[in-house]
Legacy VTK file of the C-alpha trace (Angstrom):
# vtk DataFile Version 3.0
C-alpha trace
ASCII
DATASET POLYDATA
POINTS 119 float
-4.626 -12.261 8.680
-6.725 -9.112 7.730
-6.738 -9.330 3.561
-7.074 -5.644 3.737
-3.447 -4.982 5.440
-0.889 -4.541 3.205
2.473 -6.233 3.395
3.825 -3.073 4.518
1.688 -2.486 7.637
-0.888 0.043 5.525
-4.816 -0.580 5.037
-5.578 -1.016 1.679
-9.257 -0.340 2.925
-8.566 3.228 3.588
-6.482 3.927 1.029
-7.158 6.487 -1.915
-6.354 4.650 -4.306
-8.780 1.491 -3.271
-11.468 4.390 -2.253
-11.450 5.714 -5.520
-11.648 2.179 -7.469
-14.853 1.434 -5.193
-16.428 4.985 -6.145
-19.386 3.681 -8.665
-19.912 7.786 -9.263
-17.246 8.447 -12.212
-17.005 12.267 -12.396
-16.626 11.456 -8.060
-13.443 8.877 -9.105
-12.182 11.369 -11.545
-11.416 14.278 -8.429
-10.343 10.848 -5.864
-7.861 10.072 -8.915
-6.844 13.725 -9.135
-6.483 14.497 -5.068
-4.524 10.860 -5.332
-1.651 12.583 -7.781
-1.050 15.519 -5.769
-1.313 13.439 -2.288
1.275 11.253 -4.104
3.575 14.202 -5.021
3.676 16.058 -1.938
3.980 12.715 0.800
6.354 10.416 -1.536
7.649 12.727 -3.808
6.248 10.873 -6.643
5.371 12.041 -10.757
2.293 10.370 -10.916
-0.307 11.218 -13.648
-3.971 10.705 -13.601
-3.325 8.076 -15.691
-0.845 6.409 -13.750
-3.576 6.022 -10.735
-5.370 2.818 -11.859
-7.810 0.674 -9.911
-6.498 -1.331 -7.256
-8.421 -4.204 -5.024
-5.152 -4.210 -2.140
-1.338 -5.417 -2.639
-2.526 -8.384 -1.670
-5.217 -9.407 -3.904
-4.762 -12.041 -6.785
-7.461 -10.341 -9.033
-5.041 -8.489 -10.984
-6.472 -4.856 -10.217
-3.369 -3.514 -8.820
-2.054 -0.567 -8.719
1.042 0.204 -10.853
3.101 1.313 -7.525
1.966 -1.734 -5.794
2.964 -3.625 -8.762
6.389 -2.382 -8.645
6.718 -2.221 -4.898
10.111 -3.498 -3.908
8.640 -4.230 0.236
5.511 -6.296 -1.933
7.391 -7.834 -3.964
10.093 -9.575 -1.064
7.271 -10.621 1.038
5.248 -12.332 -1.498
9.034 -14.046 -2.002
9.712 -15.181 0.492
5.758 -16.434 1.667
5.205 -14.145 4.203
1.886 -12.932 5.906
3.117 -9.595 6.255
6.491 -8.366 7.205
6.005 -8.464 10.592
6.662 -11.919 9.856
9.876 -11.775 8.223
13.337 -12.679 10.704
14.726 -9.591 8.760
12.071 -7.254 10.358
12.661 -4.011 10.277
14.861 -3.942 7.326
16.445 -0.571 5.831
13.813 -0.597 3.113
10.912 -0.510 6.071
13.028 1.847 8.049
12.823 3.949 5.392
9.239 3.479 4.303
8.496 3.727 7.914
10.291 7.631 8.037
7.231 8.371 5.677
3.959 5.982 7.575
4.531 5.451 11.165
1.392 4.062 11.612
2.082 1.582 8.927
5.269 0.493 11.749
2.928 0.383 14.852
0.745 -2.214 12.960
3.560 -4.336 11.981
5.090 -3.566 15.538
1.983 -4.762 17.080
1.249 -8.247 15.219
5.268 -8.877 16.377
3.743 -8.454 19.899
0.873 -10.696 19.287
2.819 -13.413 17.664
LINES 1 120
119 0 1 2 3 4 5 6 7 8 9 10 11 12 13 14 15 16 17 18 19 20 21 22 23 24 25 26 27 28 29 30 31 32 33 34 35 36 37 38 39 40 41 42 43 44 45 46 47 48 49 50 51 52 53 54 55 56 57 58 59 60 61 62 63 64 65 66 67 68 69 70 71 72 73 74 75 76 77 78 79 80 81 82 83 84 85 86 87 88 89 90 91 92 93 94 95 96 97 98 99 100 101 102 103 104 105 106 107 108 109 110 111 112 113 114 115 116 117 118
């Protein structure tokens, strides 16, 4: 399994949030960070503050850089409960939660649709 997918079906290596924690240039990460809050706002609806945007290595790393919204991620949190790869894996695949999440990342379902296929 790809580290870099997300339980969810996302890339963690394309996402803001991991782009701006690799940016070495810190005035660079500072406008990532801000573009991050307002990206945040207008696709989930979400309050975030510049503060609130922390670094993050991927949902699925152990290093303990991880995003606050990762953290609290109720789709992260039952996979890593219940063991799974991804939830592609899980026998309760596509669950209202995803169905929902999905309404908002598509492309995060076609992933997850397509290791399903491959399995």
């Amino acid at each position: 399994m790809n580290e870099a997918l997300a339980y969810c079906g996302l890339v963690c290596a394309s996402c803001p949030i991991h782009l701006a924690t690799l940016e070495s240039n810190t005035a660079e990460q500072e406008k990532m960070r801000a573009e991050i809050v307002r990206l945040c706002q207008e696709h989930y609806g979400l309050a975030y503050t510049r503060e609130d945007i922390s670094d993050c290595d991927g949902c699925r790393s152990e290093s303990g850089r991880l995003f606050s919204g990762c953290r609290n991620c109720a789709i992260r949190n039952c996979a890593r409960q219940k063991g799974l790869e991804t939830c592609a894996d899980c026998g309760e695949y596509a669950c209202a939660r995803l169905e929902a999440f999905f309404a908002t990342e598509p492309d995060a379902r076609a992933r997850l649709d397509e290791i399903r296929r491959m399995e």
